[in-house]
Each structure stands twice: as structure tokens, then as C-alpha cells.
C-alpha positions in Angstrom: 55.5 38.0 -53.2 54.4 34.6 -53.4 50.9 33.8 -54.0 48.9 30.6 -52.1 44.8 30.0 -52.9 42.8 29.5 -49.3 41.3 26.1 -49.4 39.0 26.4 -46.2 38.6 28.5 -43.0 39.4 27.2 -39.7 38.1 27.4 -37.0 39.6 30.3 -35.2 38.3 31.8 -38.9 41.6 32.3 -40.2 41.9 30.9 -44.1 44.1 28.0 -44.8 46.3 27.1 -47.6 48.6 24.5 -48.6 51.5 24.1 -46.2 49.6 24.8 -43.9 49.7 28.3 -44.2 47.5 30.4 -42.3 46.1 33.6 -43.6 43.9 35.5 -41.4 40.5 37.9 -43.2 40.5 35.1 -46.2 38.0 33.6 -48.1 38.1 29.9 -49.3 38.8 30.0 -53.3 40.6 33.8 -52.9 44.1 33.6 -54.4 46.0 35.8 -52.0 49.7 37.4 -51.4 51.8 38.3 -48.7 55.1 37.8 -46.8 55.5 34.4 -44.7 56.2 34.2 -41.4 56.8 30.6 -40.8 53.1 29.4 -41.0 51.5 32.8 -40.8 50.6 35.2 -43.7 51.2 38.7 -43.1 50.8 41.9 -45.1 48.4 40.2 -47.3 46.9 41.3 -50.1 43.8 39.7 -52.2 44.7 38.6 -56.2 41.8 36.8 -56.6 38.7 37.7 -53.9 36.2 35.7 -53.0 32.4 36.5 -54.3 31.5 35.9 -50.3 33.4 38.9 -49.7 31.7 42.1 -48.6 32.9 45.6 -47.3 33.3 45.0 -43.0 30.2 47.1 -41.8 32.6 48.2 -38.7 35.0 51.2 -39.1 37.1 49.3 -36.2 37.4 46.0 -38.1 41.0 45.8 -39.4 42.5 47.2 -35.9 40.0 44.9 -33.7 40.3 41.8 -32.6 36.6 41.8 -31.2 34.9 40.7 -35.0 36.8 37.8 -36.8 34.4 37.9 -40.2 33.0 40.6 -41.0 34.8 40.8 -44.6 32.3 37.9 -45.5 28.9 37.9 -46.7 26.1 37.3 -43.5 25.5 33.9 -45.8 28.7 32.8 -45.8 28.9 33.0 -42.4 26.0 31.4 -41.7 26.5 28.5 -43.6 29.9 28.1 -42.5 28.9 27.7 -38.6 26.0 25.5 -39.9 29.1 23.1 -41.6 30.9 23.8 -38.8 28.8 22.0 -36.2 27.7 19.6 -39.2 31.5 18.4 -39.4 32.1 18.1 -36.1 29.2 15.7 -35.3 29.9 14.0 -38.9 33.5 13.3 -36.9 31.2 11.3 -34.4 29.4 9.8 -37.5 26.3 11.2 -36.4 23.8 12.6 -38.3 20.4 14.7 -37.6 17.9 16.9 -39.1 19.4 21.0 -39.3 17.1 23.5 -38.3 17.2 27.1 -39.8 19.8 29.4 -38.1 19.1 32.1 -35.7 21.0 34.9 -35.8 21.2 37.9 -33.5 21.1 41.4 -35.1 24.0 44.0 -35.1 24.2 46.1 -32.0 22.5 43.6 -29.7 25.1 42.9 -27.0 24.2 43.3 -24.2 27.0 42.4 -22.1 30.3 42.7 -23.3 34.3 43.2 -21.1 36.0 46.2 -22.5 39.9 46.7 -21.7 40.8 50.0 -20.0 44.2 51.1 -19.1 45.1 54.6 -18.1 47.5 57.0 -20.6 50.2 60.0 -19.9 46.5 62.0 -21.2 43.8 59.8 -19.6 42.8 56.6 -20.8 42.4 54.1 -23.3 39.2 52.1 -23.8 38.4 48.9 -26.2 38.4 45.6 -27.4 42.3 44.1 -27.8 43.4 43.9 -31.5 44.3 40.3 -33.0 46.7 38.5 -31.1 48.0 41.7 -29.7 47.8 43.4 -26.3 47.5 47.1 -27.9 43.5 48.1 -27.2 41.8 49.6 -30.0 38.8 52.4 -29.3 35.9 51.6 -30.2 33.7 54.2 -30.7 31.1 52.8 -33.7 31.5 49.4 -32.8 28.7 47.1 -34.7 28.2 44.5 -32.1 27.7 46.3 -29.0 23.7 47.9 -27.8 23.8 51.5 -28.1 23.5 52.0 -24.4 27.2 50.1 -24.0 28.7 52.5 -26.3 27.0 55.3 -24.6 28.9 53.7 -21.1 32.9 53.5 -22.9 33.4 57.1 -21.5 32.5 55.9 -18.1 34.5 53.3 -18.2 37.3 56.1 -19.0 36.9 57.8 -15.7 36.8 54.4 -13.8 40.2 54.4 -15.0 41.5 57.6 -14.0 40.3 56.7 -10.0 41.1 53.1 -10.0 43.7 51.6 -12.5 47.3 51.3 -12.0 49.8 53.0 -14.6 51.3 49.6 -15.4 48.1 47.5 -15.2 45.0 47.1 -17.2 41.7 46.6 -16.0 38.9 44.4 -17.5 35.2 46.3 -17.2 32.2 43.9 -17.9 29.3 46.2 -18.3 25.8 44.7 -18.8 22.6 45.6 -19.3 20.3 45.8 -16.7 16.4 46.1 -15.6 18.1 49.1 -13.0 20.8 50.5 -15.2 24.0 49.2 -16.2 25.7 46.8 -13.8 29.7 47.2 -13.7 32.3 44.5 -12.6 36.0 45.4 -12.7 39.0 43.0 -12.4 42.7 44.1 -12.3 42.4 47.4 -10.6 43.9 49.0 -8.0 43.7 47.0 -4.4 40.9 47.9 -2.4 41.3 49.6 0.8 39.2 52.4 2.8 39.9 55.8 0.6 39.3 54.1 -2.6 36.2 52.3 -1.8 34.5 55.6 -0.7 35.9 56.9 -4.7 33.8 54.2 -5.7 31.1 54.5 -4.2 31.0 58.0 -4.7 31.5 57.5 -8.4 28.9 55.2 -8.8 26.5 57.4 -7.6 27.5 60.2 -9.8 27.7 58.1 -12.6 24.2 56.2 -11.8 25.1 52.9 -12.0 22.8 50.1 -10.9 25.7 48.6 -9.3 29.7 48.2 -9.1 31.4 45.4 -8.2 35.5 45.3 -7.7 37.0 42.2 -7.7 33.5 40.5 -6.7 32.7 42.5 -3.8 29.9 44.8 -4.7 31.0 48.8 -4.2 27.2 49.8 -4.4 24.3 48.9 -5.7 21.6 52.3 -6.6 18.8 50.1 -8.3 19.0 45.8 -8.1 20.7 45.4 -11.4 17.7 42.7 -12.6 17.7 40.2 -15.1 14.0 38.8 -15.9 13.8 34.7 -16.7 10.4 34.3 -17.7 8.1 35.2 -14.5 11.1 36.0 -12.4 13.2 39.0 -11.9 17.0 37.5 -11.1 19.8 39.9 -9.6 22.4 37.9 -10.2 25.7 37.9 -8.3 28.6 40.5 -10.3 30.0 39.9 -13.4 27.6 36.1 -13.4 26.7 34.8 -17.0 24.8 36.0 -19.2 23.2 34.7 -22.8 24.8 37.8 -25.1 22.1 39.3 -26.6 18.5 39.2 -25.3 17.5 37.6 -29.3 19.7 34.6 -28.7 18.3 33.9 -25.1 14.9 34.2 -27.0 16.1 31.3 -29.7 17.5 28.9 -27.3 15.2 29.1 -24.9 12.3 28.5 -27.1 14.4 25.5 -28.5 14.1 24.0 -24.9 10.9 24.8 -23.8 9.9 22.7 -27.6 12.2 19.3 -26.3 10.8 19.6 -22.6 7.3 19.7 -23.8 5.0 18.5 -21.2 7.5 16.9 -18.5 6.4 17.7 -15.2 9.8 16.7 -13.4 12.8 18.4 -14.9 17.0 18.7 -14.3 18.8 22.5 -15.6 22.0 21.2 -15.1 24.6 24.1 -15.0 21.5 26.4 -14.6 23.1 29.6 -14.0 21.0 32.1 -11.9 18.3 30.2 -13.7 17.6 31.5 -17.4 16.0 28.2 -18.3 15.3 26.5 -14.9 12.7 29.5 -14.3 10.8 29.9 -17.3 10.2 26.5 -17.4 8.6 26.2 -13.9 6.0 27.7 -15.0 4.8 24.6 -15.8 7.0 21.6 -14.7 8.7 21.4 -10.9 12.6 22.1 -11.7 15.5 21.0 -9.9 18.5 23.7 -10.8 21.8 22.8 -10.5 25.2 24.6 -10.5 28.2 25.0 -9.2 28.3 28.6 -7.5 26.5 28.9 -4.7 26.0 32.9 -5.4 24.4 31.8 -8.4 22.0 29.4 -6.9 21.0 31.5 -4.6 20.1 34.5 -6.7 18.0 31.8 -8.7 16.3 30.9 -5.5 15.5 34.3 -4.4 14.0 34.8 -7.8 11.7 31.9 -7.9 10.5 33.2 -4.1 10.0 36.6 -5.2 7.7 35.3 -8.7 4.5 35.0 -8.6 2.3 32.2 -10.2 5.5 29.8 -10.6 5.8 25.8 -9.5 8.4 24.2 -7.1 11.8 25.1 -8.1 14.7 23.9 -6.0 18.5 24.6 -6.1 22.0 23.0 -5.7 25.2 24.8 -5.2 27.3 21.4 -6.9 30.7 21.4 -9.1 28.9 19.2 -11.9 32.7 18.0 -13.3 34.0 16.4 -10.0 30.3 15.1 -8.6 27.8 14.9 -11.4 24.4 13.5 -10.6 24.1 9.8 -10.7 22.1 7.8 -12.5 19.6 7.3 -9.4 19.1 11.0 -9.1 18.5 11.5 -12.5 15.7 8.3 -13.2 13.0 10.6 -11.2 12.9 13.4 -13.9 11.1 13.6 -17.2 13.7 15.7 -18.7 16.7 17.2 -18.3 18.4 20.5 -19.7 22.2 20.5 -20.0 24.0 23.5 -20.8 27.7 23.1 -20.1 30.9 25.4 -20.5 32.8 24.9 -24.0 34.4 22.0 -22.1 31.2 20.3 -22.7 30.3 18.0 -19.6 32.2 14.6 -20.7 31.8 13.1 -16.8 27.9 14.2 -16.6 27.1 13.4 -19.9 28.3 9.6 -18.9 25.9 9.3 -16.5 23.0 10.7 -17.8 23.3 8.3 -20.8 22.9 5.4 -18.4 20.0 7.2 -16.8 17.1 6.8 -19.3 15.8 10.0 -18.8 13.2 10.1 -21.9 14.2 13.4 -23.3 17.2 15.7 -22.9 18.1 19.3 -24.2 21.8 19.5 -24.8 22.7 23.6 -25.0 26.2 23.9 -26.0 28.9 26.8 -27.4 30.9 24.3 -28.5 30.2 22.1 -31.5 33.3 20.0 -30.9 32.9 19.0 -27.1 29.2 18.6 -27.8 29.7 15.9 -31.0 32.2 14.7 -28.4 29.2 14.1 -25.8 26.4 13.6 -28.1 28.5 10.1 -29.2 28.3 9.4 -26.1 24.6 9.3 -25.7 23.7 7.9 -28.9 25.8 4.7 -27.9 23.7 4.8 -24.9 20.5 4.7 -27.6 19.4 8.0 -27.6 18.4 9.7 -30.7 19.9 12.8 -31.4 16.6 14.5 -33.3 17.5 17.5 -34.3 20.0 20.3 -34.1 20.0 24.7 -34.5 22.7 26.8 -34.2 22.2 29.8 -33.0 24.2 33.0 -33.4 24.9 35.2 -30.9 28.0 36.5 -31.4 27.6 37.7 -35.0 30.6 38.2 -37.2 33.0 36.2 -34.6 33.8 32.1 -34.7 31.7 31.7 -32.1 28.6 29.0 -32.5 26.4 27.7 -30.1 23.4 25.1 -30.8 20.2 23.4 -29.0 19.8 20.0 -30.0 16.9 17.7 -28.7 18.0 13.9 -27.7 15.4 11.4 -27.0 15.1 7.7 -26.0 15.0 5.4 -29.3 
């Protein structure tokens, strides 16, 4: 077999070679072997490995696709999604201060989508292997809380009452203040018989609620999500930060930039994780572009005690950001975008002036992208932290504080 010597990971967190040739669960510096299918190394086998390389923690690893690196040290890791975001602005020919790394701990998830499709015996629960449709079980899986892996069997017997036999459902189970909170997608098409199932199920199965293709089965207990002050039920299958630890990280990382502003913009707020921790002391405007989100956020804020004004608006952020005129009246503004980043915002809040702004991001590309932007508008881009939610995977979000220069 012929033998190629990984020069660097990219970033889908496959190792490259000369050629290129790509060569998935490598380390840069391993010599390696295999057989060569066009551009992709298969059957591969390690001459020379890596000191970064460690034993995958997981059982599941080499038949998942849910972990990406978990054959390399937790250091390596880390300092490869530090260089990662490093390069990427570097691209921009920016560069800042790097703050320490947070990183989530193993079997923090607490909302993951699990594949389910039904068998001749049953059905088939898991995470899709690499590039593949075939679902692996995942039984011991090191990224999930205990109390998902506990709910995989559930999941099971959703299958058996609502899946078709050619058809695969996706389950997004998260953790809730009333239970677990269960949204499916690609089941069976409602209709009278099958919604009473449901219901039924979901009340033998004590769920805090079950939605089916976003319209809510039942809801036992309000499936809550607490922001700071304010308990949130937000609208099935809504975003969620991954693990409560991250949440914890970036949150603190914006609370730090806004300081003492007393006027402040959460653009793409969600159902309001920042927007309503940080009225308790500033008046926020939340905005974002589903109106079931916006008004679970708004129903939270009512429902809080001890909070300042918060108000909401249901607006698609890519097609109508806020002008420049809307945006001079606040003190700060939060930004936390899809990995699309927010190129048509982000231009007018660099003409804005808006003294200080926290840029959350799960992109490092599209946020060097949009952080060019704003330093040609003279803002300062102060400093930067990545924060790691979604251990062992490519996956690498960041809070970064911009100011006026």
C-alpha cells in the first residue's frame, strides 16, 4: 500500500496529505497507509502515529459519525480550534488578544437529534455513521447527559407507533425544567387515530411534551428553559446552547463586553438566552426572526420577577436588518448569528457607532468574514474565546468583544 505523511487537519477534521489526499482519524506528522479512492483514503492504517494520539474514550467512535476527534489528545484539540479561529481571522489580517478556552465536559448534551427508523424486529436508534445513512446505536455514547441515553429506548417505541417502514424519523430530545421535551420530524402523517397514540404515549412515557412536525401532541409539565431570572418554554424543537457549561461561558463573555450599557440590541435573540439575563440590568430590545420564538421570550420576561423593560421583534434579520438609525439609540448590541454569520446586518451596524458590540458566532470563517467588516468601520476587535461545546467534533464557536477605537 502506498504510504502519504498528513501535513495538517482540515476543517471537516479529516488529515491532509500531499495531493490532496484526504485521510479521515489522522494526525498531522503520522505517516499513514491505505488504498486510494480518488482523493479519499480508505482502509487506513497508521505507520508512524502521532504523539497527540490517544485511545477514543467512546466504544461507538469508529462506527459513528456523531464524534470526529476523539483519537486526539483533549490538547490537541484544543489548540487546534484555537488556530483554527486564529487562521481564519489572520485571513482578514486581523489580529487580537486569545483568551483561555472553555470547554464543555463529556456527557453534557443536553439536547441532541437522534435517527430512528423501524426494523423487521423493532427499531434502530442513533447517530448516522460518517458519510453514511446506516445509524449506528449508541448505547455508551460520551457526549450525551445521562438522562438522553436513559430516553434512546423511548425513542424506540416512538418508532414502533409512528415511523413509516421506508422512512426515518429525526427525534430532538432535550432537557427540560419539566422532563424531557420531544420533537419528531419525518414520521407518519398526522391524522385523528394517531394523534390520540401520541398523546396517549406521551403520557405513559411522561414526557414534558411532544411535538410532531411542530404542532405540539401534549404537553404534561411546560417543558422550561431558565435564562437568568426567567423561565422560557420555548416553542418545539427551538434552539438551544448544547450544554448548560457552554451557555455558562458565553454568556458570561457577554455580560463582561456589555458592562454597564443601559440600552442594549440581542440581535438573533432566540427565546432570549442573553436578552434576559441581561435585563436584569439594562432595558433590551430582542430581535428575531420567528415570531414563536419571540413570543415565548416575551412571555418569559412577563412571567419574571425583579427584571427591566424588555421588548421583542418577530424580524428576518438577513432581508431587513436594523438600520443605522435604530441602532444609534443603544449602548450595546449582542449579535449572535447562524454559521452564515450576518454579512447584511453586520454592514450596518458598522456604520452605526454603537460603542461596544458582542459578536457570538459558531463559525470562525463567516465571523473573520464580518469582523473585517467592522474593523474597516474602526472598531477594535479586543479580544476573542472559543468556547467548546461540542467536544470531540469540528465544531467551534467564540465570543469576541468589539469596541469603538
Amino acid at each position: 500500500m502506498p504510504e502519504f505523511t498528513i501535513q495538517r487537519l482540515g476543517h471537516q477534521g479529516d488529515g491532509i496529505a500531499q495531493g490532496p489526499v484526504f485521510a479521515p482519524r489522522t494526525l498531522p506528522g503520522e505517516v499513514v497507509s491505505g488504498t486510494l479512492d480518488g482523493n479519499q483514503l480508505a482502509d487506513i492504517r497508521i505507520v508512524t502515529p502521532s504523539s497527540d494520539r490517544v485511545q477514543p474514550p467512546c466504544r461507538h467512535y469508529r462506527s459513528c459519525g456523531g464524534c470526529q476527534l476523539q483519537h486526539a489528545s483533549d490538547d490537541f484539540v484544543a489548540r487546534w480550534k484555537q488556530d483554527f479561529a486564529r487562521t481564519a481571522l489572520a485571513a482578514q489580517g486581523i489580529d487580537t488578544e486569545w483568551r483561555d478556552m472553555a470547554i464543555s465536559p463529556p456527557h453534557s448534551r443536553r439536547r441532541a437529534t437522534v435517527a430512528v427508523r423501524r426494523t423487521k424486529k423493532g427499531a434502530l436508534t442513533g447517530f448516522h455513521g460518517r458519510a453514511s445513512g446506516t445509524i449506528t446505536e449508541i448505547p455508551d455514547c460520551h457526549l450525551l447527559d445521562p438522562d438522553l441515553i436513559a430516553a434512546l429506548p423511548m425513542t424506540e417505541a416512538l418508532a414502533a407507533l409512528g415511523a413509516s417502514r421506508k422512512g426515518e424519523m429525526a427525534v430532538t430530545l432535550t432537557l427540560s425544567g419539566g422532563g424531557l421535551d420531544v420533537a419528531v420530524k419525518g414520521g407518519k402523517v398526522l391524522d385523528g387515530p394517531l394523534e390520540m397514540a401520541l398523546a396517549q404515549f406521551a403520557e405513559a412515557q411522561r414526557l414534558a411534551r411532544l411535538a410532531w412536525e411542530g404542532e405540539t401532541i401534549a404537553t404534561r409539565i411546560p417543558p422550561t428553559q431558565v435564562f437568568g431570572r426567567a423561565a422560557v418554554v420555548p416553542p418545539p424543537g427551538a434552539f438551544l446552547q448544547a450544554t448548560a457549561e457552554g451557555e455558562a461561558a458565553l454568556l458570561a463573555g457577554v455580560r463582561e463586553i456589555v458592562g454597564a450599557a443601559k440600552r442594549v440590541a440581542d440581535l438573533f435573540a432566540g427565546c432570549g438566552t442573553f436578552a434576559l439575563p441581561l435585563a436584569e440590568t439594562a432595558e433590551v430590545h430582542a430581535v428575531e426572526g420567528e415570531k414563536a420564538m419571540t413570543a415565548a421570550l416575551d412571555k418569559g420576561w412577563r412571567e419574571a420577577q425583579g427584571l427591566k423593560r424588555v421588548t421583542s421583534e418577530a424580524r428576518d434579520l438577513f432581508r431587513r436588518p436594523l438600520m443605522p438609525d435604530e441602532l444609534s439609540r443603544f449602548d450595546a448590541v449582542v449579535i449572535d448569528p447562524p454559521r452564515a454569520g450576518a454579512e447584511a446586518q453586520v454592514a450596518e451596524l458598522a456604520q452605526a457607532a454603537v460603542p461596544v458590540i458582542a459578536h457570538v458566532s459558531c463559525n470562525p470563517v463567516s465571523f473573520a468574514r464580518d469582523a473585517r467588516t467592522l474593523v474597516d468601520a474602526g472598531y477594535r476587535l479586543d479580544w476573542v474565546q472559543v468556547v467548546d461545546q461540542f467536544r470531540w467534533s469540528v465544531h467551534t464557536e467564540l465570543v469576541a468583544q468589539f469596541s469603538r477605537t
